[in-house]
PDB file of N, CA, C and O in Angstrom:
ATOM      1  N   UNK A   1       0.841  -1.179   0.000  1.00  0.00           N
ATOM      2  CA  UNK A   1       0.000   0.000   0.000  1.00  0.00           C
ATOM      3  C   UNK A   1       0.886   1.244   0.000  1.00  0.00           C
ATOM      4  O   UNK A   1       1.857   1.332   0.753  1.00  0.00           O
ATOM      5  N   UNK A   2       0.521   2.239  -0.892  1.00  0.00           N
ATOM      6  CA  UNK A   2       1.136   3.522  -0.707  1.00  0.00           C
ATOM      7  C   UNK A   2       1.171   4.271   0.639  1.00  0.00           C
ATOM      8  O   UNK A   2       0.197   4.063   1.361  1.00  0.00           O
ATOM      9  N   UNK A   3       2.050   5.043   1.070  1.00  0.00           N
ATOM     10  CA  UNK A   3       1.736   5.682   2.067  1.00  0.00           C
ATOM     11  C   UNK A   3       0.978   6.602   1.973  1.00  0.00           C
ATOM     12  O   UNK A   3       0.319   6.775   2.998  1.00  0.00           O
ATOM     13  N   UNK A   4       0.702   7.542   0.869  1.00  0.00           N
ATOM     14  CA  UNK A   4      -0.520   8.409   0.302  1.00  0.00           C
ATOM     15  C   UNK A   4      -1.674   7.389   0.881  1.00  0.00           C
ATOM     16  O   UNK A   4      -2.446   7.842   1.726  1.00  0.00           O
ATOM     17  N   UNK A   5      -1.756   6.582   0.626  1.00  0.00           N
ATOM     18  CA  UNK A   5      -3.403   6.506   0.602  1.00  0.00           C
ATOM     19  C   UNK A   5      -4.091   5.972   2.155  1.00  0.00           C
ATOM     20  O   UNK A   5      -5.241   5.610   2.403  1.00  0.00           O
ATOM     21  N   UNK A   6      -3.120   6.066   2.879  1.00  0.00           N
ATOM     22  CA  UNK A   6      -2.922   6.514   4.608  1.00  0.00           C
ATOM     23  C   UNK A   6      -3.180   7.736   5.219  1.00  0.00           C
ATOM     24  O   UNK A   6      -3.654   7.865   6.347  1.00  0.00           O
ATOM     25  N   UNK A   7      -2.820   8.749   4.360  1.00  0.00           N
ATOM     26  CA  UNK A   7      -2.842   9.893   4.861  1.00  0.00           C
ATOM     27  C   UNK A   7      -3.822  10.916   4.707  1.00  0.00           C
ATOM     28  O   UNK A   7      -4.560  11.011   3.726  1.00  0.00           O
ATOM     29  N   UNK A   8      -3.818  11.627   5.622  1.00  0.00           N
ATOM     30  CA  UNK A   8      -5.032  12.298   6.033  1.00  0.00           C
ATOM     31  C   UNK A   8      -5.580  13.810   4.908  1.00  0.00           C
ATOM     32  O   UNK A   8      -6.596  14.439   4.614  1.00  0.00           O
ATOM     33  N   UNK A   9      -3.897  13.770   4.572  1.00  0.00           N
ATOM     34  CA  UNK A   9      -4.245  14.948   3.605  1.00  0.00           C
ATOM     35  C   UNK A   9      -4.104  14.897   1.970  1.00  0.00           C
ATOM     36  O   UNK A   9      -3.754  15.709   1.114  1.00  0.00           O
ATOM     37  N   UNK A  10      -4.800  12.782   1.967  1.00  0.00           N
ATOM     38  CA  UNK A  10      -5.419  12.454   0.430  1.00  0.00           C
ATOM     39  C   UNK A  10      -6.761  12.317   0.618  1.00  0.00           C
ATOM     40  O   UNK A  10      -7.487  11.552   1.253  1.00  0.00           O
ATOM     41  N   UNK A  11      -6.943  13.534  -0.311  1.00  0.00           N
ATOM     42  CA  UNK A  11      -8.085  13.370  -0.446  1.00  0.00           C
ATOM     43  C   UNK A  11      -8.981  13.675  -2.359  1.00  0.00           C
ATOM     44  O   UNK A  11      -8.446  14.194  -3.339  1.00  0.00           O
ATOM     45  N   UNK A  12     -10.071  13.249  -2.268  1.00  0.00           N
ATOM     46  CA  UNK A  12     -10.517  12.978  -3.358  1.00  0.00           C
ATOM     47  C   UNK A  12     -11.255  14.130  -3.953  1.00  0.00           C
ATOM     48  O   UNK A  12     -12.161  14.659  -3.309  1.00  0.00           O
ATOM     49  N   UNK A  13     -10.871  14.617  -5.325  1.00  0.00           N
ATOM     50  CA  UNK A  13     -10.965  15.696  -5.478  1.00  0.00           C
ATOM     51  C   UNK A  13     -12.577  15.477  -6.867  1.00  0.00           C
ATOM     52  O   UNK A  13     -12.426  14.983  -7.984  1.00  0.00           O
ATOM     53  N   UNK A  14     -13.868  15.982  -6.331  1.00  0.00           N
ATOM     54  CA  UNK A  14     -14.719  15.833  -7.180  1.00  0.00           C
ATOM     55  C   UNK A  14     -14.725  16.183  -8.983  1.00  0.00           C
ATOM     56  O   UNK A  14     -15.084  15.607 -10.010  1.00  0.00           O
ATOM     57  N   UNK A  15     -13.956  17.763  -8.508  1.00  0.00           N
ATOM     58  CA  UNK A  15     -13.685  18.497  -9.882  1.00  0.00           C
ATOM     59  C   UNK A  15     -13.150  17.532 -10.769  1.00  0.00           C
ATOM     60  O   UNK A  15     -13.786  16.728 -11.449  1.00  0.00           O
ATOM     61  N   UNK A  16     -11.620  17.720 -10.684  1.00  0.00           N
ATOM     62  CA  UNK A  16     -10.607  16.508 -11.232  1.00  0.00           C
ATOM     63  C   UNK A  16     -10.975  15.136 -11.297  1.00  0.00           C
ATOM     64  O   UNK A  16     -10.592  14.533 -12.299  1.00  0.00           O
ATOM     65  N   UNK A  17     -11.872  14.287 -10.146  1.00  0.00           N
ATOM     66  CA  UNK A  17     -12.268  12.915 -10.527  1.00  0.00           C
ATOM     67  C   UNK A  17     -10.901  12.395 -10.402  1.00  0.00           C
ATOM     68  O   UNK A  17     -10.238  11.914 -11.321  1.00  0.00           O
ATOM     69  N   UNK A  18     -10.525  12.544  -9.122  1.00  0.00           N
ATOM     70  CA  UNK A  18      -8.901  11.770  -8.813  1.00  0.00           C
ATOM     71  C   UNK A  18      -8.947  12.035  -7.546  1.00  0.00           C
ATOM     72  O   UNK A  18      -9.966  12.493  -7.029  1.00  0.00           O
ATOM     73  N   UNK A  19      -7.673  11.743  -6.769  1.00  0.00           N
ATOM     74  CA  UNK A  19      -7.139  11.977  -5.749  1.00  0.00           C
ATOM     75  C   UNK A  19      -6.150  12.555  -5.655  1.00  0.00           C
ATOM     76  O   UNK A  19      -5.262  12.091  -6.371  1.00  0.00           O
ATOM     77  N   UNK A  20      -5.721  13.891  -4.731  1.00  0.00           N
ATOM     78  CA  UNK A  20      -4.621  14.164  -4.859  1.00  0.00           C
ATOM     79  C   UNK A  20      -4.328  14.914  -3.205  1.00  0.00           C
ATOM     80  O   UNK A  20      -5.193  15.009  -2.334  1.00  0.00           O
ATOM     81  N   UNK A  21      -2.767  15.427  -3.074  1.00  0.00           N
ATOM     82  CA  UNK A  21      -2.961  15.790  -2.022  1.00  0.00           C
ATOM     83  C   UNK A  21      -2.906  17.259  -1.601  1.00  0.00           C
ATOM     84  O   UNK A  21      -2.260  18.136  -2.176  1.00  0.00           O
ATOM     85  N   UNK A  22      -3.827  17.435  -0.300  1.00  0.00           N
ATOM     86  CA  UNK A  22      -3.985  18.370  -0.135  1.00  0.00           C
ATOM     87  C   UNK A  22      -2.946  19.424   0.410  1.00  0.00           C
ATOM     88  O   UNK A  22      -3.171  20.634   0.430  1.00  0.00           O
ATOM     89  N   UNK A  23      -2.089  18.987   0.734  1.00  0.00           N
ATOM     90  CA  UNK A  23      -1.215  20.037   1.013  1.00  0.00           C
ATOM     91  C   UNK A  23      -0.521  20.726   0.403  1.00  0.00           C
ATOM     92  O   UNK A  23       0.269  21.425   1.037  1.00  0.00           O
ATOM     93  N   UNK A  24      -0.539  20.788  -0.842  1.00  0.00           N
ATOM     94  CA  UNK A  24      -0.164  21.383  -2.110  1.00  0.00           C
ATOM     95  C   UNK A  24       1.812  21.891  -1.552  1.00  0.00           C
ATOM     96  O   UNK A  24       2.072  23.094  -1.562  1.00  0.00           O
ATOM     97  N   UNK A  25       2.319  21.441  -1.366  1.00  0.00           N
ATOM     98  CA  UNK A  25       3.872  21.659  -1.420  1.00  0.00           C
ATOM     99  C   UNK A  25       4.321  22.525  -2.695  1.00  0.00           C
ATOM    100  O   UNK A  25       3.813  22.474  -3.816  1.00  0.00           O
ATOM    101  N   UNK A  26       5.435  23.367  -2.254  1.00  0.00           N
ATOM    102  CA  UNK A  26       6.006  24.484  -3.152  1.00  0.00           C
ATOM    103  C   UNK A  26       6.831  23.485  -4.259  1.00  0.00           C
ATOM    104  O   UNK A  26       7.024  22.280  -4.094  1.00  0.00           O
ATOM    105  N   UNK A  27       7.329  24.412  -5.596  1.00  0.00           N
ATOM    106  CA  UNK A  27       7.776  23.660  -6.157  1.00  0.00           C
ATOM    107  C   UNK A  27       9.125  22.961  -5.797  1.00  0.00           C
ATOM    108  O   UNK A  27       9.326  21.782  -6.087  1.00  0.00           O
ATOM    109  N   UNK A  28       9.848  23.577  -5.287  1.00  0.00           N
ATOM    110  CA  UNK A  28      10.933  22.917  -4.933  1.00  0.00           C
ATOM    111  C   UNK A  28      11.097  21.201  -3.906  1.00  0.00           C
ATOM    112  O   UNK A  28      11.719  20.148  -3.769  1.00  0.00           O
ATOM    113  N   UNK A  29       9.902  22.117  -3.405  1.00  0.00           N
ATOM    114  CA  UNK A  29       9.051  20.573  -2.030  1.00  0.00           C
ATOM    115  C   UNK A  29       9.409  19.387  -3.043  1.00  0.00           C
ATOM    116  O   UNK A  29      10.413  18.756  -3.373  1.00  0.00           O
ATOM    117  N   UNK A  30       8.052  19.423  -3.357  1.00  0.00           N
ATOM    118  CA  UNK A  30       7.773  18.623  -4.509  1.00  0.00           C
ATOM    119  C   UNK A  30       9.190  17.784  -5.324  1.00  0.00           C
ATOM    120  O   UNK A  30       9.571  16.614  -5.301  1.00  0.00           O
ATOM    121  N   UNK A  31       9.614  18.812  -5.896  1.00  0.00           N
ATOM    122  CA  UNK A  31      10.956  18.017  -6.567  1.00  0.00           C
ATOM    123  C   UNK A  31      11.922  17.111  -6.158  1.00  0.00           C
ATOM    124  O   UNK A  31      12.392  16.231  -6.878  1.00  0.00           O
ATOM    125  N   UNK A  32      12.258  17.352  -4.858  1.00  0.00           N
ATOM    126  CA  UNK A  32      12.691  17.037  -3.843  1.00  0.00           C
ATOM    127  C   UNK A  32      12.280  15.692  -3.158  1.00  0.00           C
ATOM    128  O   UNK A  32      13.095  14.856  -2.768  1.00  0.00           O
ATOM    129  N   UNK A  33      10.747  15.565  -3.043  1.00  0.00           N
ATOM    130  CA  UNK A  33       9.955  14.005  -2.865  1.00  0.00           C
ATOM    131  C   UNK A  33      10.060  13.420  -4.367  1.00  0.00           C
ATOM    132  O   UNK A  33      10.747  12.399  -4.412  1.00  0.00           O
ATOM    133  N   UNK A  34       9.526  13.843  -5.618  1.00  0.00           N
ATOM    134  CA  UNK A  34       9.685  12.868  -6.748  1.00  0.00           C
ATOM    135  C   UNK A  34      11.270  12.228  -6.600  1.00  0.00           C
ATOM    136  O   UNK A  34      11.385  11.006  -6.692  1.00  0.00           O
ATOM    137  N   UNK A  35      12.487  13.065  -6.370  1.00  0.00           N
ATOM    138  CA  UNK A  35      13.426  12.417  -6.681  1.00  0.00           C
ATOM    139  C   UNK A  35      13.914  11.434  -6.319  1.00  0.00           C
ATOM    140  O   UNK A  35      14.671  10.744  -7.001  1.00  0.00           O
ATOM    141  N   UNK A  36      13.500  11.164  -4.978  1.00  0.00           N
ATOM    142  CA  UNK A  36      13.554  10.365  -3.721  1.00  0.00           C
ATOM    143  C   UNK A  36      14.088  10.974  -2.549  1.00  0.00           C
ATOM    144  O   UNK A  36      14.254  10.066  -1.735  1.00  0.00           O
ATOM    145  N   UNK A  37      14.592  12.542  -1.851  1.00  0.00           N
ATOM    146  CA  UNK A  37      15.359  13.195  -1.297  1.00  0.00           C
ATOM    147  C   UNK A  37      14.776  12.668   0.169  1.00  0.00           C
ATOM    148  O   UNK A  37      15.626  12.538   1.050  1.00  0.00           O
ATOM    149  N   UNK A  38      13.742  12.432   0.420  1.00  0.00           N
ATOM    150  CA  UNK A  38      12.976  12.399   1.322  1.00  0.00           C
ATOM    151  C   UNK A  38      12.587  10.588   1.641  1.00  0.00           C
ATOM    152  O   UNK A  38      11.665  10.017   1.059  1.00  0.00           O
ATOM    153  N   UNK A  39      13.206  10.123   2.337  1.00  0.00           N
ATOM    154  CA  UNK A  39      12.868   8.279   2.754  1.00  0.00           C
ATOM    155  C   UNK A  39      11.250   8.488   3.131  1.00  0.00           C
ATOM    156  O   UNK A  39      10.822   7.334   3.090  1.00  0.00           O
ATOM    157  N   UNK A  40      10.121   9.370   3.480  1.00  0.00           N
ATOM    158  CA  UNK A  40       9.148   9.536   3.687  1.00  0.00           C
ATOM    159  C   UNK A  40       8.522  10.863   3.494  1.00  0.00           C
ATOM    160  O   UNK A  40       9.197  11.892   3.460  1.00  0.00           O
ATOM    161  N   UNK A  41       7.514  10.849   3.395  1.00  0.00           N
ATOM    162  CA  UNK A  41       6.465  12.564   2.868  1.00  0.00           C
ATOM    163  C   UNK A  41       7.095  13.084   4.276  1.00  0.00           C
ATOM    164  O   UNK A  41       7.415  12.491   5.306  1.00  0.00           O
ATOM    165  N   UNK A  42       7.131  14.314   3.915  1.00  0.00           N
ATOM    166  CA  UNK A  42       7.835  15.290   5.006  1.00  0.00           C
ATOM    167  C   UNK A  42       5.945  15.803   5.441  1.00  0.00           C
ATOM    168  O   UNK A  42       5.844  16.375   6.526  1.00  0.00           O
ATOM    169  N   UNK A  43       5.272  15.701   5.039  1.00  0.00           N
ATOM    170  CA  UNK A  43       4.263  15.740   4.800  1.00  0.00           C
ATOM    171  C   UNK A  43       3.075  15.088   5.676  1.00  0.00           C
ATOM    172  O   UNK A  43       2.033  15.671   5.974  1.00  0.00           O
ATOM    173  N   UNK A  44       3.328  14.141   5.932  1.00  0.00           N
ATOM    174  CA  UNK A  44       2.636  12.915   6.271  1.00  0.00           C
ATOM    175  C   UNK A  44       1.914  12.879   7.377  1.00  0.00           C
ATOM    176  O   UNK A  44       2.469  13.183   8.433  1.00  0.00           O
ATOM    177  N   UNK A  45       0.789  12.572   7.370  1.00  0.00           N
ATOM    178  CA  UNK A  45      -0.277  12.682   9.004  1.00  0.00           C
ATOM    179  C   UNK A  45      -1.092  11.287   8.967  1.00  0.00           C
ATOM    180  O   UNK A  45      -1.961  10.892   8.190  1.00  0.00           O
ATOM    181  N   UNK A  46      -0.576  10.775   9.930  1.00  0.00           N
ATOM    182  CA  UNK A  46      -1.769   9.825   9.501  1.00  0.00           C
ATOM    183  C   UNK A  46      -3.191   9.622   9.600  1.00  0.00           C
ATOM    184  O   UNK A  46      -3.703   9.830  10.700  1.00  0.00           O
ATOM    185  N   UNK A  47      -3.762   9.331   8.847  1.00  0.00           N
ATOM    186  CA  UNK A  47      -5.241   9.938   9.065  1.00  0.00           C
ATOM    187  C   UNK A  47      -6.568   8.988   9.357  1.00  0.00           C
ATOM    188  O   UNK A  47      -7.758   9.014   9.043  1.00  0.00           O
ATOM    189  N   UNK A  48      -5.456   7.900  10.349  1.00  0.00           N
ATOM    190  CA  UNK A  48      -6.443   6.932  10.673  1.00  0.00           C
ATOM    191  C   UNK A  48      -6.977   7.346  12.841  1.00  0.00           C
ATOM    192  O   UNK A  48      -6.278   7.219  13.847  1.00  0.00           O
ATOM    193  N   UNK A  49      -8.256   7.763  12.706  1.00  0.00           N
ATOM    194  CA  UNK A  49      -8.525   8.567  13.754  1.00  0.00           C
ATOM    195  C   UNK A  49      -8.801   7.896  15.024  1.00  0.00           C
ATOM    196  O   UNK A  49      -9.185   8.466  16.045  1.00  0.00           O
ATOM    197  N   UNK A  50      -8.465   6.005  14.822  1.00  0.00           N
ATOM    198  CA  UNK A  50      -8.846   5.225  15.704  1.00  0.00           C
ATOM    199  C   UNK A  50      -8.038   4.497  16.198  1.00  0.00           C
ATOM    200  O   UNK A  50      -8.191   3.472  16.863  1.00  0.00           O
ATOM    201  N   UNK A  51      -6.772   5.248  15.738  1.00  0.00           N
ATOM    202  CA  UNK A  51      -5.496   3.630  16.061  1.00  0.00           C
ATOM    203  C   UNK A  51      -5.324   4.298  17.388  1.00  0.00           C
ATOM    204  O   UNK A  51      -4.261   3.798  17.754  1.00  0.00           O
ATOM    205  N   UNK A  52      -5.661   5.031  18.243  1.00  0.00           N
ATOM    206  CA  UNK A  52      -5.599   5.426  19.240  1.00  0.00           C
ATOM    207  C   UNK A  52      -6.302   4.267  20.188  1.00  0.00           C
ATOM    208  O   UNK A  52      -5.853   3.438  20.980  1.00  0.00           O
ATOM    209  N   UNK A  53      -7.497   4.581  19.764  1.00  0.00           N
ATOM    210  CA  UNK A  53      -8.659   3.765  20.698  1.00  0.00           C
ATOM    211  C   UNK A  53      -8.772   2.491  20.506  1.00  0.00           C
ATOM    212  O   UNK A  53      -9.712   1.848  20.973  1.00  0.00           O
ATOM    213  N   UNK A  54      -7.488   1.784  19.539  1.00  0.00           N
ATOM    214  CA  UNK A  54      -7.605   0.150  18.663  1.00  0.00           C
ATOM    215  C   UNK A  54      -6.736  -0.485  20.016  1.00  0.00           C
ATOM    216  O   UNK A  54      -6.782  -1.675  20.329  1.00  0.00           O
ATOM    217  N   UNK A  55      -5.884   0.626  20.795  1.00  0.00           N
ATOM    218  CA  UNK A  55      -4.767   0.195  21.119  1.00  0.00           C
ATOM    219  C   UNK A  55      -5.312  -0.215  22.797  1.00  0.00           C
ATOM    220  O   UNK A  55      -4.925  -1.268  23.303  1.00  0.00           O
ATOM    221  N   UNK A  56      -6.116   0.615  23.463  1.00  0.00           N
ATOM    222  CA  UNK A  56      -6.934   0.287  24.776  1.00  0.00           C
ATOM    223  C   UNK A  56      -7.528  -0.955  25.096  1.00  0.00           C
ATOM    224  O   UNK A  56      -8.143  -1.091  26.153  1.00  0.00           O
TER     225      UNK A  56
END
């Protein structure tokens, strides 16, 4: 599984008819994750709101 599709700030965009993410990163950001600069989204939240309460 991607780590995108974990995260809290993918989300599905009606207009476009895709998914993309919301945090819109500058261009340089960006370049920087395609290349691989980054071992993980600098980005990243996870956006599962229950692994808290999975764990009790």
């Amino acid at each position: 599984m991607n780590e995108c599709e974990t995260c809290a700030y993918y989300c599905y965009d009606d207009e476009l008819e895709c998914w993309i993410c919301v945090m819109n990163p500058d261009e340089d950001e960006y370049a920087r994750l395609i290349q691989g600069y980054y071992k993980r989204c600098p980005y990243y939240h996870d956006g599962d709101e229950y692994k808290i309460s999975r764990k009790q």
